[in-house]
C-alpha positions as CSV (number, residue, x, y, z in Angstrom):
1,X,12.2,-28.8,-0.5
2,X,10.7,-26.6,-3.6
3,X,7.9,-28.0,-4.7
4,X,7.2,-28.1,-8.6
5,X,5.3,-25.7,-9.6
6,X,2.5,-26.3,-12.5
7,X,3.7,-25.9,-16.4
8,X,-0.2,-24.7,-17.0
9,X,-2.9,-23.1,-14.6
10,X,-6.4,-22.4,-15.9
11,X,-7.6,-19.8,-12.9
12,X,-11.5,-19.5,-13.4
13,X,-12.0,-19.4,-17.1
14,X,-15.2,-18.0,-18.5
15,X,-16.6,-18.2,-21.9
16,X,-19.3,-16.9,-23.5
17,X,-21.0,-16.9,-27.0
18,X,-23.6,-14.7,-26.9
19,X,-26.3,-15.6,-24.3
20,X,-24.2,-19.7,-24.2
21,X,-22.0,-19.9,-21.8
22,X,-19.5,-22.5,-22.9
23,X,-16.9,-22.4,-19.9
24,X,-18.4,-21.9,-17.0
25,X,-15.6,-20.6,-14.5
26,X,-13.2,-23.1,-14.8
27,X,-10.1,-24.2,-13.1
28,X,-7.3,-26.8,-12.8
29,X,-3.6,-27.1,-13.3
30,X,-1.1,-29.5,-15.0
31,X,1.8,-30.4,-13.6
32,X,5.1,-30.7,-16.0
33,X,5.9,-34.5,-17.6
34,X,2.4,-35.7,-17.2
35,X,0.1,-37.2,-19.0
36,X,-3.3,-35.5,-18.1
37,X,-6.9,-36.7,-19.7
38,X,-9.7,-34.5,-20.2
39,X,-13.3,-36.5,-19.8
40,X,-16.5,-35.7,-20.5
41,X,-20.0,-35.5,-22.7
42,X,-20.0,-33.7,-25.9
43,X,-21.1,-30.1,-25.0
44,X,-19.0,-30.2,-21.7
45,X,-16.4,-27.5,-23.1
46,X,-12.9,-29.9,-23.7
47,X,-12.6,-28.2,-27.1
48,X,-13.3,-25.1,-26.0
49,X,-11.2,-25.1,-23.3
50,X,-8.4,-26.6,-26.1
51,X,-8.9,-23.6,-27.8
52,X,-8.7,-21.1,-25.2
53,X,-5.7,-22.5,-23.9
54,X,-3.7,-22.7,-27.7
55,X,-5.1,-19.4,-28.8
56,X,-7.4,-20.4,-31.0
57,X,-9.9,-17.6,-29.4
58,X,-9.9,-15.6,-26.1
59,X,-11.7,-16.1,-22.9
60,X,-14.2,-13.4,-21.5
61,X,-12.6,-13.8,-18.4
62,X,-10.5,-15.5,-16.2
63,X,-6.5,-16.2,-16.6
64,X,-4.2,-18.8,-18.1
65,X,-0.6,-19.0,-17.1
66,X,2.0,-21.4,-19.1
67,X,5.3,-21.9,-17.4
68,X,4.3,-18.8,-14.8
69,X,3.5,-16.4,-17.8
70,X,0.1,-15.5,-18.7
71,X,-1.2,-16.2,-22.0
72,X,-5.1,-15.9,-22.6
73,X,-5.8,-13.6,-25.4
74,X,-2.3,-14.9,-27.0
75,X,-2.6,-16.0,-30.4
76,X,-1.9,-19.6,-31.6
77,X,1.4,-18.4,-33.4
78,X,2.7,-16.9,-29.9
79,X,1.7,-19.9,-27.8
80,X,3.2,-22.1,-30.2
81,X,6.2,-19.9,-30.6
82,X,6.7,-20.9,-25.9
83,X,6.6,-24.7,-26.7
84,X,2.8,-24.8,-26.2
85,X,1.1,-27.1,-29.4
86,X,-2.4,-28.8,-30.0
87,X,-3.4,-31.2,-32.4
88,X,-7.4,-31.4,-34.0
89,X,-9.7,-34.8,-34.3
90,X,-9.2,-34.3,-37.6
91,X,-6.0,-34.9,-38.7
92,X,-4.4,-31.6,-41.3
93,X,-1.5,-32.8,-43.1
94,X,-0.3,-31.8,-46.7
95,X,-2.0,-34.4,-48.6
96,X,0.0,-33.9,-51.7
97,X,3.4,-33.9,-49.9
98,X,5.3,-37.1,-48.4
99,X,5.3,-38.1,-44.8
100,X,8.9,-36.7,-44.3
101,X,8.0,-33.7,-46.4
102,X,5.4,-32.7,-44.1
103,X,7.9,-32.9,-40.9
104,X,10.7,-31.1,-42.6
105,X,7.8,-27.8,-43.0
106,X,7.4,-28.0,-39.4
107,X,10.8,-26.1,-38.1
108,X,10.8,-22.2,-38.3
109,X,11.9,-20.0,-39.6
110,X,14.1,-22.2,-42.3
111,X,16.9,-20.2,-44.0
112,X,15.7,-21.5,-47.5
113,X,12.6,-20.0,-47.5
114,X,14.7,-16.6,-47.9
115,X,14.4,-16.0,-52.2
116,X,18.5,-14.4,-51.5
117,X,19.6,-17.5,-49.0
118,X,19.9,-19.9,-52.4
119,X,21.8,-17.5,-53.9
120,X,24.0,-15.9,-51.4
121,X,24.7,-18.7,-49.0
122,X,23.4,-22.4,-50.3
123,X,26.0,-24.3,-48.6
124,X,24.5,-22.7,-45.7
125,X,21.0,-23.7,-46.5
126,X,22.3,-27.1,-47.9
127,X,23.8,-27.6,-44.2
128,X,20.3,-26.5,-42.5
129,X,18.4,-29.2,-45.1
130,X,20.3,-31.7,-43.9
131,X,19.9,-31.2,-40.5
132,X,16.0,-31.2,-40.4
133,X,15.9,-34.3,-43.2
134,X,18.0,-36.3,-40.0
135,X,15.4,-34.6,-37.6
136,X,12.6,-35.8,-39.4
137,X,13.4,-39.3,-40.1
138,X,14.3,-39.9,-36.7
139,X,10.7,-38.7,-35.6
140,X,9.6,-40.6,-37.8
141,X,11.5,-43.7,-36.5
142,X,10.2,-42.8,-33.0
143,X,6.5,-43.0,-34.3
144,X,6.9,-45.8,-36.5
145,X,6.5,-44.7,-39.9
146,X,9.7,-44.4,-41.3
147,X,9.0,-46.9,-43.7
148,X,6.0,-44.2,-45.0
149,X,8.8,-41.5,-45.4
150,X,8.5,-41.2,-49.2
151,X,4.3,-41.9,-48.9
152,X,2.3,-39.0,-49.6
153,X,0.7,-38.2,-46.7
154,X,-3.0,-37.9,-48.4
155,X,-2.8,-41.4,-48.9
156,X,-2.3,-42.6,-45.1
157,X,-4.9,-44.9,-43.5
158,X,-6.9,-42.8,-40.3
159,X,-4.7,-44.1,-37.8
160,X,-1.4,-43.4,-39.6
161,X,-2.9,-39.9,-40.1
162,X,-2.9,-39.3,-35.9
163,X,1.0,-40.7,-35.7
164,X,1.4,-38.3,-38.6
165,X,0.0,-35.4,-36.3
166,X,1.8,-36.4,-33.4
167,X,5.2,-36.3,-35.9
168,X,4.8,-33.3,-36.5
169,X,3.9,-31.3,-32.9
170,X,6.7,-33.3,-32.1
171,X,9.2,-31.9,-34.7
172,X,8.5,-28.7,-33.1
173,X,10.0,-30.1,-29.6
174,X,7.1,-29.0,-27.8
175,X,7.0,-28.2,-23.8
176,X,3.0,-29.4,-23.8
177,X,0.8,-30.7,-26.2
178,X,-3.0,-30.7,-26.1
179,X,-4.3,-34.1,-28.3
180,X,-7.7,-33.9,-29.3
181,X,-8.8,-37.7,-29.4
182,X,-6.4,-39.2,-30.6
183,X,-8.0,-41.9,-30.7
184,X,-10.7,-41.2,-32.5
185,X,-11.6,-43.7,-35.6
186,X,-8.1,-45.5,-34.5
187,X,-8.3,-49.3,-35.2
188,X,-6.5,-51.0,-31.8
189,X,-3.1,-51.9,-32.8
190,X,-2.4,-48.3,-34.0
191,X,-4.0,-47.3,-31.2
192,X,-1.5,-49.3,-28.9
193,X,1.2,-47.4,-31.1
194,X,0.1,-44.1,-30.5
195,X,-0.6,-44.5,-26.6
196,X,3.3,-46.6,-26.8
197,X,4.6,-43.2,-28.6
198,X,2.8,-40.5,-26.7
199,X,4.3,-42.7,-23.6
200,X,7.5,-42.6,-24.8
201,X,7.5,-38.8,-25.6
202,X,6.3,-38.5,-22.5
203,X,9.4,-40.0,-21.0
204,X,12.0,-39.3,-23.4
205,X,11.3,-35.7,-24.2
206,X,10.0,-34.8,-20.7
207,X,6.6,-33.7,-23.1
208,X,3.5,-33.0,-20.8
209,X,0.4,-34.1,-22.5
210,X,-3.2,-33.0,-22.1
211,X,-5.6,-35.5,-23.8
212,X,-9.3,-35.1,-24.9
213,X,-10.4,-38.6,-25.7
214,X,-14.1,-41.0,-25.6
215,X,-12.3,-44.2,-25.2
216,X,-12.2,-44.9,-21.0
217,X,-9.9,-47.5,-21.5
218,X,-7.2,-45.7,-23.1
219,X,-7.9,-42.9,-20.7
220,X,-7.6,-44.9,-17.8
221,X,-4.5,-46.8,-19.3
222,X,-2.8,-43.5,-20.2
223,X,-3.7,-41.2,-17.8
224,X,-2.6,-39.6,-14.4
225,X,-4.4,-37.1,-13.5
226,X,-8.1,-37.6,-14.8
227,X,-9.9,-34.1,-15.1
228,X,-13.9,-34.2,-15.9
229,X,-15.6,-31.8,-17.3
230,X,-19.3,-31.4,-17.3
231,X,-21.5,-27.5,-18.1
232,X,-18.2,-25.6,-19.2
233,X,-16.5,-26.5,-15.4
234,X,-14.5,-28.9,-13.9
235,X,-16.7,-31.5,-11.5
236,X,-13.4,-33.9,-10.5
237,X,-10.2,-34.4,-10.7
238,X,-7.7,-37.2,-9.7
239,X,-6.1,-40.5,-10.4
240,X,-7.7,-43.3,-12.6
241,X,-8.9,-45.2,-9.3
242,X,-10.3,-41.9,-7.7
243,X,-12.4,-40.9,-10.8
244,X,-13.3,-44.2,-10.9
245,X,-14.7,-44.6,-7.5
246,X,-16.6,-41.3,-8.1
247,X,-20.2,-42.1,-7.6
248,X,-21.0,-38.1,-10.1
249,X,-18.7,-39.6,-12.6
250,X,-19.0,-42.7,-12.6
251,X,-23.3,-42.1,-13.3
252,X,-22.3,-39.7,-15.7
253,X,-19.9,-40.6,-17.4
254,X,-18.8,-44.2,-17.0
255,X,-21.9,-45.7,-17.3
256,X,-22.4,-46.9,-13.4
257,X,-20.4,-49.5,-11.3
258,X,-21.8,-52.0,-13.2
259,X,-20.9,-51.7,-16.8
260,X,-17.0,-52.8,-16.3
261,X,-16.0,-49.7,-18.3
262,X,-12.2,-49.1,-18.4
């Protein structure tokens, strides 16, 4: 029997700023349809490592391979353009549009943005409208916000903000998705939503997730692997019960045996 072979390999990433080095030869893999979480103290290189792997900037050295291709030094327009997306803390939607306005910008390239396609061929653009509008509103049913279709999006609470996000990598039927805690300034019922919808994706869509995120019980809840992060490298990596049996980690980062985190 074939065994599956790992949607993303990070083979001994190094970055450096200057004289900082902010990845520190690191490596791991991700295997496709799961739901990964990246731990670890601020400074440890999660975002970094975010942005190496979506493009945002390019390693000094070492490789990244998505789906067997490799992609360091790709920008965030090519990795986005194999299926690979990211999401920021902060949340960047089109204030002054509507929810559903802001999911129907996602697909591309749309045959109305062509000045000549209104002209020549609107029944053909008319058709192409209608298709994404349908798209949209049933993301938006799947991340419970449909009834916030016609809200502008500037005037969302935090928490609707993060489905909003996650609305919108998923309009652009992503292979992978790195999430940048989203979690972060959540209250916990639309917290429970967005773990339920990321879930869901997860299963539904056969979407493989990599999550940064401070909260150890939505971590633990969520996530299988566990990788942890500490100096730019990875120090562990395993299941909830594994990381939390680490005596490293568990000084580190989960406070000690004793505090009942997660």
């Amino acid at each position: 029997m074939t065994e599956t072979a790992p949607i993303l390999e990070v083979h001994d990433l190094v970055k450096d700023y200057g004289g900082v080095r902010a990845m520190n030869h690191c490596s791991f893999q991700v295997m496709p349809g799961s739901i990964t979480g990246l731990i670890g103290p601020n400074g440890a290189g999660k975002t970094t490592l975010f942005n190496l792997v979506s493009g945002a900037t390019s390693p000094t050295s070492g490789r990244i391979i998505f789906e067997g291709r490799r992609i360091e030094g790709m920008s965030m327009h090519q990795t986005f353009g194999l299926g690979l997306m990211r999401t920021f803390q902060i949340p960047r939607e089109m204030k002054r549009m509507t929810v559903l306005e802001n999911l129907m910008l996602v697909p591309a390239p749309q045959l109305g943005e062509r000045v000549w396609a209104s002209w020549l061929v609107p029944w053909r653009v008319g058709r192409e409208e209608r298709r994404i509008e349908a798209q949209a509103l049933k993301v938006l049913e799947l991340v419970s916000l449909s009834h916030l279709a016609n809200e502008y999006a500037g005037n969302l609470s935090g928490g609707q903000k993060k489905l909003l996000e996650l609305a919108r990598t998923l309009m652009a039927e992503p292979k992978m998705v790195l999430l940048d805690e989203p979690g972060a300034g959540v209250n916990r019922t639309l917290l429970r939503d967005i773990s339920y919808n990321i879930f869901l994706a997860s299963v539904e869509r056969n979407i493989t997730f990599v999550i940064i995120e401070h909260d150890m019980k939505f971590i633990m809840t969520m996530c299988d692997p566990i990788v942890v992060m500490a100096g730019g490298a990875v120090i562990a990596q395993g299941t909830p019960t594994q990381i939390q049996q680490d005596p490293e980690v568990l000084e580190a980062y989960l406070g000690g045996p004793a505090s009942g985190t997660a």
